[in-house]
N, C-alpha and C positions, 0 to 999 in steps of 0.2 A: 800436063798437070802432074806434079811430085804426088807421090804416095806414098804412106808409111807401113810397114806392118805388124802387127798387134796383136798381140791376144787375148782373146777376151769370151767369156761364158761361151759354152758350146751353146748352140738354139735347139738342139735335137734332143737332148736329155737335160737341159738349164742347167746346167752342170754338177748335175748328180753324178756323173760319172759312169755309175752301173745302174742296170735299167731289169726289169721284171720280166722274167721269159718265160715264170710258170710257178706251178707247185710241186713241191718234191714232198717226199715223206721221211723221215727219218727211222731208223732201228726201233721206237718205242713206238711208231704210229701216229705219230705226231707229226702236222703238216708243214710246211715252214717257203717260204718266196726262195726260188730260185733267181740271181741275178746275172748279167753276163754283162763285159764293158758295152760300152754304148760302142756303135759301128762306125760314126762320124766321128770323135775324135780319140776313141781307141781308149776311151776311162781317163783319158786325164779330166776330162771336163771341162778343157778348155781348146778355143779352133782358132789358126787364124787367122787375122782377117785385115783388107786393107784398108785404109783411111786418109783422106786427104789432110795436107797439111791443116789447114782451119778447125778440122775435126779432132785432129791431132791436138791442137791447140786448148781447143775447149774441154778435152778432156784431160788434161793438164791439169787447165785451172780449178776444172771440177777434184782430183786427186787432193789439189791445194787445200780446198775448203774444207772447213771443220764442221760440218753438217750440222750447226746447231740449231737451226729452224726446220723441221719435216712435217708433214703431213702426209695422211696415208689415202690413196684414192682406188676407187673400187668398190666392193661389198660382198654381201653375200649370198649366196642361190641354192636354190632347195631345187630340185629336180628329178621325178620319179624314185623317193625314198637314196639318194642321194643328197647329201650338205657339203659344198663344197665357196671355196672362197678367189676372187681376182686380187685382191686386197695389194698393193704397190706402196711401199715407202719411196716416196720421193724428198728430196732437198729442196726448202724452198727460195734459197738464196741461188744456188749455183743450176737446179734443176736436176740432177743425176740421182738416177735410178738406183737407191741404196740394196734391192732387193738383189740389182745383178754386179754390184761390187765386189770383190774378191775379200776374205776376211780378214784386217788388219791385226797383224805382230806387233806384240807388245814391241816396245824401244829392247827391255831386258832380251827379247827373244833373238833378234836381229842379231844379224852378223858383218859386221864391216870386216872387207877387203882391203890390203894395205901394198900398193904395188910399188917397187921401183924404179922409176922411168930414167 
């Protein structure tokens, strides 16, 4: 079986990158989150991983699509004075999981490379 490999959302921090180690205080006494890289993929936020051609494939086509049909599935959960949410935008044409897609660059932002072969 071919493999491809890929990168894609850390699973250990969903690629937050830095992750909460604690509270610290500052000079006026004021408390504030301590963060440190995440240990699995060292703060980039992304790990990576292998995938078969087919998968390969379908995540392709998923790239392709212009996600114009989504719905969100999941809700929301109150638990011991906690509110918290699973809430997932999915695609409903192609399927893929808009919540763990990487954030797309404007056309203006992008940078084409121009090689000569």
């Amino acid at each position: 079986m071919i493999k491809v490999q890929i990168l894609t959302q850390c699973d250990h921090c969903h690629g937050q990158a830095y992750l909460p180690i604690g509270e610290g205080e500052d000079y006026h006494g004021q408390k504030y989150t301590r963060y440190a890289p995440c240990p699995e993929c060292e703060g980039s936020g992304m790990c990576p991983k292998w995938v078969s051609l087919a998968e390969f494939a379908r995540l392709l086509e998923q790239a392709k699509c212009p996600h114009e049909h989504t719905s969100f599935q999941g809700g929301f959960h109150f638990n011991g004075g906690d509110l918290w949410d699973d809430l997932v935008e999915k695609c409903d044409d192609c399927g893929a999981n808009l919540d763990r897609l990487p954030a797309q660059a404007d056309e203006s932002e992008s940078c084409l490379i121009e090689a000569d072969f």
